[in-house]
Every structure is written in structure tokens, then in C-alpha cells.
C-alpha positions as CSV (number, residue, x, y, z in Angstrom):
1,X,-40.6,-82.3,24.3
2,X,-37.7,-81.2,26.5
3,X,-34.1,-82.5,25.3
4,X,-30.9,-82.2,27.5
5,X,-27.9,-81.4,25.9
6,X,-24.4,-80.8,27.2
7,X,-22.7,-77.4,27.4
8,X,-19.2,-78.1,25.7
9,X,-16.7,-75.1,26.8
10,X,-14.1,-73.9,24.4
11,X,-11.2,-72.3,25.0
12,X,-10.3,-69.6,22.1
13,X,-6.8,-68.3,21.9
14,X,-6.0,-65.2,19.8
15,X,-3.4,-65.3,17.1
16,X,-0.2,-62.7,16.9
17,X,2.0,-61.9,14.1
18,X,4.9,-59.7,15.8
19,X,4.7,-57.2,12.9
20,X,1.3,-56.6,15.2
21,X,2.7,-55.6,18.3
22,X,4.2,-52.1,19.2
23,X,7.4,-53.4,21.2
24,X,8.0,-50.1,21.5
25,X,5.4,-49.1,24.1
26,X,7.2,-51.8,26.7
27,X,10.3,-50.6,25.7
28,X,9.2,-47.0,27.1
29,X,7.3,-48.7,30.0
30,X,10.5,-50.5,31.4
31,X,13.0,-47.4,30.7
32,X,10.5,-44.9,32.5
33,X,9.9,-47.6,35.3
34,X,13.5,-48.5,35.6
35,X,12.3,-52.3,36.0
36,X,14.6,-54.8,36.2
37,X,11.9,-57.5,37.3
38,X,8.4,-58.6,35.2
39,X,5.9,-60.6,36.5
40,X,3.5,-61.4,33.6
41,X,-0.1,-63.1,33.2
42,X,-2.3,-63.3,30.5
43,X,-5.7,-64.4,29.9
44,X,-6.5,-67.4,28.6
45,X,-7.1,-65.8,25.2
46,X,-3.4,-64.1,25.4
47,X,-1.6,-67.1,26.3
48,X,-0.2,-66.8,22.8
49,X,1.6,-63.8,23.4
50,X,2.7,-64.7,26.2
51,X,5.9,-66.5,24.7
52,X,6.1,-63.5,22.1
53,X,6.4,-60.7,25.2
54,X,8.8,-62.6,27.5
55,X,11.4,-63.3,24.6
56,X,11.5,-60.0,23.8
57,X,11.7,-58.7,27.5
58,X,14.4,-61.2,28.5
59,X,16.6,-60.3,25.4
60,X,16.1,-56.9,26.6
61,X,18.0,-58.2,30.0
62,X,14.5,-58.1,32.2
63,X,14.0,-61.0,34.7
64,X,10.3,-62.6,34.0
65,X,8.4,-64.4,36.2
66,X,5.8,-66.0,35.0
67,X,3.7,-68.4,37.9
68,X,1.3,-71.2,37.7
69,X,-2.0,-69.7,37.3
70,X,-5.6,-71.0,37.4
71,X,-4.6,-73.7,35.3
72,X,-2.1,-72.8,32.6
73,X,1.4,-71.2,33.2
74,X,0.3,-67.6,33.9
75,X,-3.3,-67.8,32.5
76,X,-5.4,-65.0,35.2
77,X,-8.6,-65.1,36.4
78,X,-10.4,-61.8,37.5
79,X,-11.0,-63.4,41.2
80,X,-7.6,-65.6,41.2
81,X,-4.2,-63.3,41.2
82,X,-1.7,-66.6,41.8
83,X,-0.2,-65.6,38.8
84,X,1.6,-62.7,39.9
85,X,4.1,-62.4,41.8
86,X,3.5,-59.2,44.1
87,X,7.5,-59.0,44.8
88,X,8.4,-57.6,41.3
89,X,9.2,-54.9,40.2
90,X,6.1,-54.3,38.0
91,X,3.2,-56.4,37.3
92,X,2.1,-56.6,33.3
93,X,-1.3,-58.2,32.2
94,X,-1.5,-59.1,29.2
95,X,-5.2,-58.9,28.4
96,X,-8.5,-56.2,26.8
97,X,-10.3,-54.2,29.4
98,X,-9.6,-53.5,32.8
99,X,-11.5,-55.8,34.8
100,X,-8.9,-58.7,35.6
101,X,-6.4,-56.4,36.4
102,X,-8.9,-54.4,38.4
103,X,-9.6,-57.2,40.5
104,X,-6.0,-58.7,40.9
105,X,-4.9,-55.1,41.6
106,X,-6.9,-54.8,44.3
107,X,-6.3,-58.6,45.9
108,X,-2.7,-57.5,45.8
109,X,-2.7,-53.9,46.7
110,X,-0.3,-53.2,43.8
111,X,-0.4,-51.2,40.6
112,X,-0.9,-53.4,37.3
113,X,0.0,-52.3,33.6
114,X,-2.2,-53.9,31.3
115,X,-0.7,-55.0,27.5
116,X,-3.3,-55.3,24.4
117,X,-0.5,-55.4,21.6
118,X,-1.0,-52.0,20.8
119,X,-1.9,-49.6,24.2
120,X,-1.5,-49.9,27.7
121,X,-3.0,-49.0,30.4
122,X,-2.5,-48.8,34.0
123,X,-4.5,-49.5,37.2
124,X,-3.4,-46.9,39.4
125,X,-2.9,-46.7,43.3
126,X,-5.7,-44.2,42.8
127,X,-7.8,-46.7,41.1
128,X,-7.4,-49.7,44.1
129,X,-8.4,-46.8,46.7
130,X,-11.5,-46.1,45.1
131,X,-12.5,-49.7,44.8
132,X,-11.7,-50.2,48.4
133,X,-13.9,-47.6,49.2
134,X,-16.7,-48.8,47.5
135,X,-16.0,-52.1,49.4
136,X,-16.2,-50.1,52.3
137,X,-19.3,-48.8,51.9
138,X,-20.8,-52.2,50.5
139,X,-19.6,-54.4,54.2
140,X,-21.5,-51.5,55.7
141,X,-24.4,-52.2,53.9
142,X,-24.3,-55.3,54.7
143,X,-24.2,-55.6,58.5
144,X,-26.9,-53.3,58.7
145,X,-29.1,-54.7,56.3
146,X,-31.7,-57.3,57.8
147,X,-32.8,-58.9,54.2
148,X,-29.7,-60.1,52.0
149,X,-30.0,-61.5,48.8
150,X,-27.7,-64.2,47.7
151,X,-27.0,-64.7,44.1
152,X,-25.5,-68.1,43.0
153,X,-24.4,-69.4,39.4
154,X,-25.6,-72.7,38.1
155,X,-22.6,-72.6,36.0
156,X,-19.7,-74.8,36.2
157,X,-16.7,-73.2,37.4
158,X,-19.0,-70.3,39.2
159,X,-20.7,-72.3,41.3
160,X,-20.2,-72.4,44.8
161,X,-20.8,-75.7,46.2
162,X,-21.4,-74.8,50.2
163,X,-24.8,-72.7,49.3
164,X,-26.7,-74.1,52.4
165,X,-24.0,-73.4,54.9
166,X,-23.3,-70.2,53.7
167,X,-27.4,-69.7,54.0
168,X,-26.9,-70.4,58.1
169,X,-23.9,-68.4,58.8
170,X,-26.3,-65.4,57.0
171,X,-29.4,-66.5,59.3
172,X,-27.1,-66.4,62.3
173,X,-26.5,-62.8,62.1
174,X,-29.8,-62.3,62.2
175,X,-30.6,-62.0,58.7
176,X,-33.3,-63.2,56.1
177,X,-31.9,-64.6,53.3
178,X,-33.1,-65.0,50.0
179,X,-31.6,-67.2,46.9
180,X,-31.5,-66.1,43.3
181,X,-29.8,-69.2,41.5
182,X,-29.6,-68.5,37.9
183,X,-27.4,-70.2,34.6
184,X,-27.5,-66.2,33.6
185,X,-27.6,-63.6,36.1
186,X,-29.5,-60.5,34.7
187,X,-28.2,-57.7,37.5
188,X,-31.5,-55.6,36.0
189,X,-33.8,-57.9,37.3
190,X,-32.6,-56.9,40.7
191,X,-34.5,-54.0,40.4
192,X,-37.8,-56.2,40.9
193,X,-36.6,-56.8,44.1
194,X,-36.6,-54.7,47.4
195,X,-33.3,-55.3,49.1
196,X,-30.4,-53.1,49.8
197,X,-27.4,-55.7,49.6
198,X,-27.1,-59.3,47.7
199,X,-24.1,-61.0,48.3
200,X,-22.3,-62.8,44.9
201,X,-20.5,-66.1,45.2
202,X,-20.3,-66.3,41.1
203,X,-17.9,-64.6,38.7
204,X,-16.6,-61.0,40.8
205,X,-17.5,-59.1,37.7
206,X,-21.3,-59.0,39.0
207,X,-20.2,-56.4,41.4
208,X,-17.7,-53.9,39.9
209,X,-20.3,-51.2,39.2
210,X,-23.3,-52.4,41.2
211,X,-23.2,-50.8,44.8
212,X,-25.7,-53.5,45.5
213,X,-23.4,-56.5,45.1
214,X,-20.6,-57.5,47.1
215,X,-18.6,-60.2,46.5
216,X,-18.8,-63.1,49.1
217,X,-14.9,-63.0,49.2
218,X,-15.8,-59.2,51.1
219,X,-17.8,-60.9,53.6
220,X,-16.5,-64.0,54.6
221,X,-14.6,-62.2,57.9
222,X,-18.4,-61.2,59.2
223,X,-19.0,-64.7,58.6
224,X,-16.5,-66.7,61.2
């Protein structure tokens, strides 16, 4: 017997005792960097040290912006940079990994700092080049491919709702198109597959170290 059941989404925050965080490393950052502006997002599981960070920057006489984000006060998505404001003097994530900063980095063509409590790291001019370069490459794929493959999540919040007209503008160009839809998009199943190039209109993640993904964002000025 099949039963559906509803997907209830939960949003976890992390929680920071101060004693936790190494103030100092930010006190270094803004000294070396001579920064007399912040602007500061988080994600969603940081938003908690959020308030933490810019009490202690703005008693340390640093101007903080912080901008409405994807929903929350700056909460960051890896494909949404609306948080930031690029006109500061230095742009701090507070977040793990590198892959939201990688992505608003590039959408911004500025340097990020990224702020885990305890290290941080930075995503360097050096870093945005090489990403564009990859981009580069992929767009070239892609006008000279014939068969695209489209990849589209069923998930709420990833799914892009124009699928079919998206699937025409493609078959203009003289293109086949074929569509992988999927709750859960395995990128090792695209090995079963023989094409060159599949264009992602889900989370931008899919195609950060996959030279056969680009994200439809890429693409869209091919597709006017």
C-alpha cells in the first residue's frame, strides 16, 4: 500500500557561548585589513551568532551592515548574495565550508572572509578567477553541444517552475533536450548517460566540481 506523507522542513540554528569564539582572529582580520566597514551574512544555522559578532565589531568602532537576505536579516543562500552589500569594505560570512561564499564571491566579483567561531578563511581573487574559468569553459560546452541534459529538482524551494519554456528556448538553438527530474539528484548516475553538458536549474552546488554541470543562471544570456 502506498501512503503520502508530508515533508515538514526544519530550520536548526546552532548555539554559541562567547567563551567559544576566538574574538581575537576578527580582531587581527580588521587591523591587517584596515576596515572601517562590515557587511555580514550568515547561514541560516549562524543566525545566532550573528548578534554575538556585530556587538562585538561595532564596540570595536566598525560600521556593520547587515541586509535583508533570502528571508531573515542577513540569512545567505549559496545562489542569492542580497545579503551583502558589495560597497564595504570587507565582506564576512559567517558560516562552515566554502561553498556559499564561493558562490556569492563570484556573483559579486569580490573577496569574502568566511567566520566558523574558531578559523577563517578567505575566498580569494585567485579563487573567483578560477571559477570563472571553469564557467568559461562550461558556456563553451554548451553552444557546441547538440544533446543537453536538463536536471530539475522536485524539491520545494529548488524547483524551477518554467521547465517547459526553458525546454523550447533549448530546442530553438537547435538542441535535443533531455529531462532528468529527481527529489535527489545523484550527479553519479550521470555517468549512465552520454552527454557532454546538463544544464542545473536546482541548488548551484550540483555544479561546483562537475565540469559537466552549468548552472542555468550561466546560460540564460544564450537563451534571449
Amino acid at each position: 500500500m502506498c501512503m503520502n506523507s508530508d515533508i515538514v522542513y526544519l530550520e536548526l540554528r546552532k548555539k554559541f557561548e562567547e567563551s567559544e569564539i576566538n574574538f581575537s582572529l576578527l580582531d587581527n582580520l580588521i587591523k591587517k585589513e584596515n576596515i572601517k566597514t562590515i557587511s555580514f551574512a550568515s547561514t541560516i544555522q549562524y543566525l545566532n551568532l550573528a548578534k554575538i559578532i556585530k556587538s562585538y565589531l561595532e564596540n570595536k568602532g566598525i560600521n556593520i551592515i547587515i541586509k535583508k537576505g533570502q528571508i531573515y536579516e542577513g540569512q545567505v543562500l549559496g545562489c542569492n548574495s542580497q545579503a551583502f552589500d558589495k560597497d564595504a569594505d570587507l565582506l564576512l560570512l559567517l558560516a562552515d565550508g566554502k561553498f556559499h561564499a564561493l558562490n556569492n564571491a563570484v556573483q559579486l566579483n569580490r573577496e569574502v572572509y568566511i567566520f566558523n567561531t574558531r578559523s577563517i578563511e578567505k575566498i580569494t581573487k585567485e579563487d573567483i578567477e578560477k571559477e570563472n574559468r571553469k564557467i568559461k569553459a562550461k558556456k563553451t560546452k554548451f553552444l557546441s553541444a547538440t544533446k543537453i541534459g536538463l536536471l530539475v529538482s522536485t524539491k520545494k524551494g529548488q524547483h524551477y517552475n518554467n521547465i517547459q519554456n526553458l525546454i523550447k528556448k533549448i530546442k530553438d538553438k537547435r538542441k535535443q533536450v533531455y529531462l532528468f527530474e529527481s527529489d535527489n539528484i545523484n550527479i553519479a548516475e550521470l555517468d549512465n548517460f552520454d552527454l557532454s553538458i546538463y544544464i542545473n536549474s536546482a541548488c548551484p552546488g550540483l555544479a561546483m566540481d562537475d565540469l559537466r554541470i552549468i548552472n542555468l543562471k550561466d546560460i540564460l544570456e544564450f537563451l534571449e
